[in-house]
C-alpha positions in Angstrom: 155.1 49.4 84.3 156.3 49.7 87.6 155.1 52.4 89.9 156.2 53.9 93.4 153.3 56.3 94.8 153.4 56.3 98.2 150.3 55.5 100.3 150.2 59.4 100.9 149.6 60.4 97.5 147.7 57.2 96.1 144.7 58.5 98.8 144.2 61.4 96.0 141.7 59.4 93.2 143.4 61.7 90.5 146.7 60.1 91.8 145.2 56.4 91.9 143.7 56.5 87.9 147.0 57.5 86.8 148.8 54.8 88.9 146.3 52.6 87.3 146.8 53.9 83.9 151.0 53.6 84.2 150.9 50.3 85.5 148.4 48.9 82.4 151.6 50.2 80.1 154.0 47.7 79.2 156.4 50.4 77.3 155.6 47.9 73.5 155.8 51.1 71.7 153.1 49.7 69.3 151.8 53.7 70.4 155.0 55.0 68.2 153.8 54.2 65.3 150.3 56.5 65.4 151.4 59.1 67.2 151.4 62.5 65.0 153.8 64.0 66.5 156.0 61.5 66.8 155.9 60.6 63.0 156.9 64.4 62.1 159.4 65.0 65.2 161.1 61.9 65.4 161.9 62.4 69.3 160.8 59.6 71.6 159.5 62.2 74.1 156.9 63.3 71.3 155.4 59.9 71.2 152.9 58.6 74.2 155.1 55.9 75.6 158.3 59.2 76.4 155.1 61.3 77.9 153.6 58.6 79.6 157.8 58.0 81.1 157.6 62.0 81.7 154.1 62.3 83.7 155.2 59.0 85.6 158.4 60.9 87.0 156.6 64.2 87.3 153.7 62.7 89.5 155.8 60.0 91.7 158.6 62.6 92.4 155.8 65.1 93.9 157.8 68.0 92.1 156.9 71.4 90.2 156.6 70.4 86.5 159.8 71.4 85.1 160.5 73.2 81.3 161.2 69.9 79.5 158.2 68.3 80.7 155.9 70.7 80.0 157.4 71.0 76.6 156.8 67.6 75.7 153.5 67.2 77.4 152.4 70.8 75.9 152.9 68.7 72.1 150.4 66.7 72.7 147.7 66.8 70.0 145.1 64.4 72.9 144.3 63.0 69.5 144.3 59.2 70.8 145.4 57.4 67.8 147.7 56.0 70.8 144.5 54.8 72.8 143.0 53.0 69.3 146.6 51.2 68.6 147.4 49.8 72.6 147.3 46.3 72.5 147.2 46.6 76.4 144.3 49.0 77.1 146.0 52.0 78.5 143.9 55.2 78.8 146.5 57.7 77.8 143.3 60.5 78.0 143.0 60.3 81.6 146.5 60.1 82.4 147.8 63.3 80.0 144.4 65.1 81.6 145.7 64.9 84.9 149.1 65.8 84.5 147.7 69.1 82.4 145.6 69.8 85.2 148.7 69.1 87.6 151.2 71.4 85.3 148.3 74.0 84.8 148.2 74.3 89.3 152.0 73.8 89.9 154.1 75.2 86.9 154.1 79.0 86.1 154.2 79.7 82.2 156.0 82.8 81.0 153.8 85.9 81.1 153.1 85.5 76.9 152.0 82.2 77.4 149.8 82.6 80.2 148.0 85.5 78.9 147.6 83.9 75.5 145.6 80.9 78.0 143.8 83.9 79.2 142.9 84.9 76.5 141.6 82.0 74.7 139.6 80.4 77.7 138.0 84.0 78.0 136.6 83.8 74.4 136.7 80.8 72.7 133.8 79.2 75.1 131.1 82.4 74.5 130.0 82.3 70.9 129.1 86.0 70.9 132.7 86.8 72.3 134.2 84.6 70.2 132.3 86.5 66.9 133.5 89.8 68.2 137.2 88.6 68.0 136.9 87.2 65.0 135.6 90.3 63.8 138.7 92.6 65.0 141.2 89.5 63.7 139.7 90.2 60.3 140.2 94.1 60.7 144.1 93.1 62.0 145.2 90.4 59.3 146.6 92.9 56.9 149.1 93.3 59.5 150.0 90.0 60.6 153.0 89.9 58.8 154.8 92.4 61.4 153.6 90.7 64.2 156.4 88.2 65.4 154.7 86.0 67.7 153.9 82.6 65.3 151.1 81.9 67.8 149.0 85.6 67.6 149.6 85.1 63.5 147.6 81.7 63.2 145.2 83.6 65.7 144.6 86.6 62.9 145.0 83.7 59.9 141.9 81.5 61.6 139.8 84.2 61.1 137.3 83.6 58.1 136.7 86.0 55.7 132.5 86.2 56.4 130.7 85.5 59.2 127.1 83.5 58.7 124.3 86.0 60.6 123.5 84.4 64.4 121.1 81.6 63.6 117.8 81.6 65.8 117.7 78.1 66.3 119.9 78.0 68.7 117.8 79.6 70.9 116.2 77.3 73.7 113.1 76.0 71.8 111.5 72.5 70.9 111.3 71.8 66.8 108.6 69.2 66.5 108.8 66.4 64.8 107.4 65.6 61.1 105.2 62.9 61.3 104.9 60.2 63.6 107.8 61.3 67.0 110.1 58.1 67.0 112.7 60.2 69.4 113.2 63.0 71.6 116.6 64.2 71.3 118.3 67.5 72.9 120.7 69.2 70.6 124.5 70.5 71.8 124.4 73.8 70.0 128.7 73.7 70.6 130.3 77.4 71.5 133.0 77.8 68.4 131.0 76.3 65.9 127.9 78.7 66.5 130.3 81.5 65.4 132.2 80.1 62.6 129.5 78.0 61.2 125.6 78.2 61.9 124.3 76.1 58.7 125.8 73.1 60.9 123.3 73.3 63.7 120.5 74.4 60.9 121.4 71.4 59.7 121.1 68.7 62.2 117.2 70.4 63.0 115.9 69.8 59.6 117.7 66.0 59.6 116.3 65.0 62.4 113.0 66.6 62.4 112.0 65.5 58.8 113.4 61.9 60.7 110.8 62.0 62.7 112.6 63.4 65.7 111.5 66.1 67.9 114.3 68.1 69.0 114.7 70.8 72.3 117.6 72.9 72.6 118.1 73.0 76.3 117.8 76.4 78.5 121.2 76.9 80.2 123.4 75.2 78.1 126.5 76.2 76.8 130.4 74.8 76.4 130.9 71.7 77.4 134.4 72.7 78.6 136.6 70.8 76.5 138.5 73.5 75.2 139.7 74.5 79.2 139.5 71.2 80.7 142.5 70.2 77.5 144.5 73.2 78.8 144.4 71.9 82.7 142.4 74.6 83.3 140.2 71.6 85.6 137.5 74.8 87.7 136.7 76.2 84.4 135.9 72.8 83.1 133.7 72.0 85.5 131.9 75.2 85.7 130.9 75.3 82.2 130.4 70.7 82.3 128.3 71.4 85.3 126.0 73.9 83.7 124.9 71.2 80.5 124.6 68.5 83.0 122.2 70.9 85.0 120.2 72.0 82.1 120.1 67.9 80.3 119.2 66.6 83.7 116.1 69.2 83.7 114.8 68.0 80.2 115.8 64.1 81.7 113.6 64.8 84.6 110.9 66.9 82.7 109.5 65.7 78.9 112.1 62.9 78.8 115.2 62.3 76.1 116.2 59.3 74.3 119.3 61.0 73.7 121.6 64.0 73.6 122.9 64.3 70.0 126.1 66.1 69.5 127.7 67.2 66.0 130.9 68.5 66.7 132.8 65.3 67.9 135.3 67.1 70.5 132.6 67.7 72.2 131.4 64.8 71.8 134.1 62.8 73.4 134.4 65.3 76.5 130.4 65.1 77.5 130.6 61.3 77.0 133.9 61.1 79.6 131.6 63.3 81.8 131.1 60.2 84.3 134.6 60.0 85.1 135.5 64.1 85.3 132.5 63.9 87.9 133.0 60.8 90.0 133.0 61.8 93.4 131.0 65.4 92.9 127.5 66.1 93.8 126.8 65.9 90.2 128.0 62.1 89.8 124.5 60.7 88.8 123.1 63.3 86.8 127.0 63.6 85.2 126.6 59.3 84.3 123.3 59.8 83.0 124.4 62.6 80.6 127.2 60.6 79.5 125.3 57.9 79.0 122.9 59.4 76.7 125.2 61.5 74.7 125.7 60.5 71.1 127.0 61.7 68.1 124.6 62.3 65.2 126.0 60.1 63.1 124.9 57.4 65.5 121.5 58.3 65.6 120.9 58.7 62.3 122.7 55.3 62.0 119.8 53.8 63.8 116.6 56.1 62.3 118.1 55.4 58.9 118.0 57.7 55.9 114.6 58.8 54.4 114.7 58.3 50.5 117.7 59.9 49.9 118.4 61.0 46.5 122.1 63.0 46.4 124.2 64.5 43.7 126.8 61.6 42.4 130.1 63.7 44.0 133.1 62.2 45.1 133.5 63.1 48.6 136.8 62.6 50.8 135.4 61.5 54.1 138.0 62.8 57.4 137.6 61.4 59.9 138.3 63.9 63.0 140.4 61.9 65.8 137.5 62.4 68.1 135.5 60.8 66.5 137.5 57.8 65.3 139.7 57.5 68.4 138.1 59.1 70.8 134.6 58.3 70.3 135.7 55.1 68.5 133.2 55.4 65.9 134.1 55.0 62.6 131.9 53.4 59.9 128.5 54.9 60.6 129.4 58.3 58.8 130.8 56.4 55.7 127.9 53.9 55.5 125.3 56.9 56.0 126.6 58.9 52.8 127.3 55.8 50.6 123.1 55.5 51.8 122.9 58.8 50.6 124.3 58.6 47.4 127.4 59.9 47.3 130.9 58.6 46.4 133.2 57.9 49.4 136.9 57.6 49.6 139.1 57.7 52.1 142.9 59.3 52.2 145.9 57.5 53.6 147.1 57.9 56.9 143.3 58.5 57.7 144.2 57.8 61.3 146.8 60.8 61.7 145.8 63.8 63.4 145.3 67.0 60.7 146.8 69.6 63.6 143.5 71.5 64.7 143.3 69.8 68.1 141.0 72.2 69.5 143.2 75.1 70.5 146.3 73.1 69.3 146.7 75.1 66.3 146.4 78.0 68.0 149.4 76.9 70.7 151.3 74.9 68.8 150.9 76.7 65.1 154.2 75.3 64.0 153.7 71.6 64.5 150.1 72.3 63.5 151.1 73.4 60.2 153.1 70.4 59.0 150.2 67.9 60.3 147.5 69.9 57.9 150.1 70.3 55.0 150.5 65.9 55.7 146.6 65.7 55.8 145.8 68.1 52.9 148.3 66.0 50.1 147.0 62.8 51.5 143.7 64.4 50.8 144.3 65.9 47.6 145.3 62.9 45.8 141.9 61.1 45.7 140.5 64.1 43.7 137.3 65.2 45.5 134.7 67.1 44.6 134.3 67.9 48.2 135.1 66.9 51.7 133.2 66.2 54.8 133.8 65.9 58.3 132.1 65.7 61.5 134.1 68.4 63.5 134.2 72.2 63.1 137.8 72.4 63.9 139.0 69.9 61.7 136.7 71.6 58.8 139.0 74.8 59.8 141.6 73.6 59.6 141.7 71.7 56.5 139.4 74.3 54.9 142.4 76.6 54.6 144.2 75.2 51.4 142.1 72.8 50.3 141.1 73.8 47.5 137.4 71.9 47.2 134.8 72.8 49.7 134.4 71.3 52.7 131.7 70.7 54.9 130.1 68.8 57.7 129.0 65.2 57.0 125.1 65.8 58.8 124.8 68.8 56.2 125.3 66.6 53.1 122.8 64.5 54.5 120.7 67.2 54.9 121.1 67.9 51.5 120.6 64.5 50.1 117.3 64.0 52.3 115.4 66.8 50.8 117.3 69.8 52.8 118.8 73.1 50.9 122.0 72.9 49.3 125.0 73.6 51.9 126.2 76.8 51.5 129.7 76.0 50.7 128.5 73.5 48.2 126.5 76.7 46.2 128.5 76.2 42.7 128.1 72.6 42.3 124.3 72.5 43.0 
């Protein structure tokens, strides 16, 4: 694709990845054809290839975003189905992040939207914050029927109906290792997921320990500022990215880690693109040697292998959460791991579509959201599991609600089939 920065603006590295980016694209459209919200909208500016056409005329023009762009761009599910199916290697992540991040500084939303931002970058990040508004949602949903904004009803319907007590564990503290240490590993306790679902964490200890692994959870770590950074909100992002790279480099530089396991994969993806959010900062090296050590803990367990695993014969529908698959580009490991484990794995069609969480896409973009997880759900549904498992908190949300089968997180089934408590979701079929 042709480009036409001027010399001015391609001195801003921002500016010069994105000229990179819109000049790999040769407009194919092969990106049409995964694009989520493309396949349930139909309009060619909800597919990759009209955004990419948008943020190209936003950027070289040097204007204020304007309504129809940020529409379009504001759709955006970052799910990177688009990113798997380029035959010509375009990085669509980098590009919509930077025209976010340029929307988010030169475009002013309408007061609702901008507060509901607010709102959600103020909470979602701190796990104790985030519990507390769960809490008063649950009080509110009663009423969510009068309230007429679509975007504050998801917010009241996301709630869960319990809350697991605050687990210990994910406390700054070292778990040894049983047996012989074959790895030292720190742990990404996650922000969200230590509200909504505590067994995950609890979890990935008792794997990886009873694998021989000796696990730390860092001192000073907290979000690592995907949920901000995917709303442009670029200082934020940073902040909170900057604090985890602080507090892995300290355990880098002190008893030493063969990796950094993470088990919700949108985080996963984010800590792993930490290299490129910090070229040019301070925290360049410590940021590449982060990302170069973060891995999801399906991959690790991938290479300890699983310890005489003995699992209940269930049928289990495996989703695979776009971060992981697209993002992260990982894909068999998780399969191949609970097949290892026992269990009976099938697959639903259209396993490569988005199911609408999105991190806080659900929330923002409820509409849209919905007729993704209704797509998701029937493709689910008709290979008749017993339960299903994926490797993302927000995807387990999401697809949680109507379901109908539990679901739970791949690294606590094999937990389970590896000599670890029954899943508490799973309580009935034990």
């Amino acid at each position: 694709m042709q480009t036409n920065f001027t010399p001015e603006q391609l001195r801003d590295p921002a500016m010069r990845r994105s000229n990179a980016i819109l000049r790999a694209c040769v407009h194919c459209g092969f990106c049409t054809a995964t694009c989520p919200t493309y396949k349930v909208l139909g309009d060619e500016l909800d597919s990759p290839r009209g955004r990419i056409y948008l943020i190209k005329q936003m950027l070289e023009s040097g204007r204020d975003p304007d309504p129809k762009t940020v529409l379009h761009i504001d759709r955006c599910l970052s799910c990177l189905a688009c990113m798997t199916t380029c035959p010509s290697g375009v990085h669509y992540m980098h590009l919509v992040d930077h025209a976010r991040a340029y929307i988010e500084q030169r475009y002013r939303r309408p007061w609702d939207e901008r507060a509901l931002r607010w709102l959600l970058a103020r909470i979602l990040p701190h796990p104790m914050r985030f519990r507390l508004a769960l809490l008063a949602a649950r009080i509110a949903r009663p009423l969510r029927r009068l309230i007429p904004d679509a975007r504050l009803r998801a917010m009241l319907e996301m709630a869960p109906r319990d809350l697991p007590p605050v687990s210990r564990n994910d406390d700054p503290q070292v778990f040894p290792a049983q047996g012989a240490r074959r790895m030292r590993v720190a742990l990404m306790t996650g922000c969200a997921q230590r509200a909504l679902d505590t067994d995950i964490n609890d979890a990935t200890i008792r794997l990886l320990t009873r694998h021989g692994v000796e696990v730390v959870i860092p001192r000073g770590m907290g979000c690592c500022g995907a949920l901000v950074h995917h709303m442009g909100r670029s200082a934020e992002a940073h902040a909170q990215a900057g604090r985890n790279i602080r507090a892995f480099a300290a355990e880098i530089d002190g008893a030493g880690l063969d990796a950094i396991v993470i088990n919700t994969s949108g985080c996963g993806t984010t800590v792993k693109d930490y290299g490129h959010m910090f070229a040019g900062d301070p925290l360049s090296a410590d940021a590449a040697r982060v990302a170069a050590l973060a891995r999801d803990v399906t991959e690790v367990m991938a290479g300890l292998g699983l310890n005489a695993p003995r699992a209940p014969r269930l049928r289990v529908a495996y989703h695979a959460a776009c971060s992981l698959q697209h993002g992260q580009k990982i894909t068999d490991p998780p399969k191949r791991l609970l097949r290892a484990a026992g269990f009976e794995v099938v697959e639903p069609a259209e396993a490569h579509l988005c199911c609408g969480s999105a991190g806080t896409y659900n929330l923002l973009q409820p509409a849209i959201s919905a007729r993704l997880k209704e797509r998701k759900l029937r493709n689910i549904i008709a290979t008749r599991p017993q339960v299903i498992a994926a490797g993302n908190i927000g995807c387990m949300m999401q697809i949680g609600r109507g379901a109908g089968v539990p679901v739970v997180h791949t690294v606590q089934l094999l937990d389970w089939a590896t000599g670890g408590p029954t899943p508490p979701a799973l309580a009935g079929l034990a």
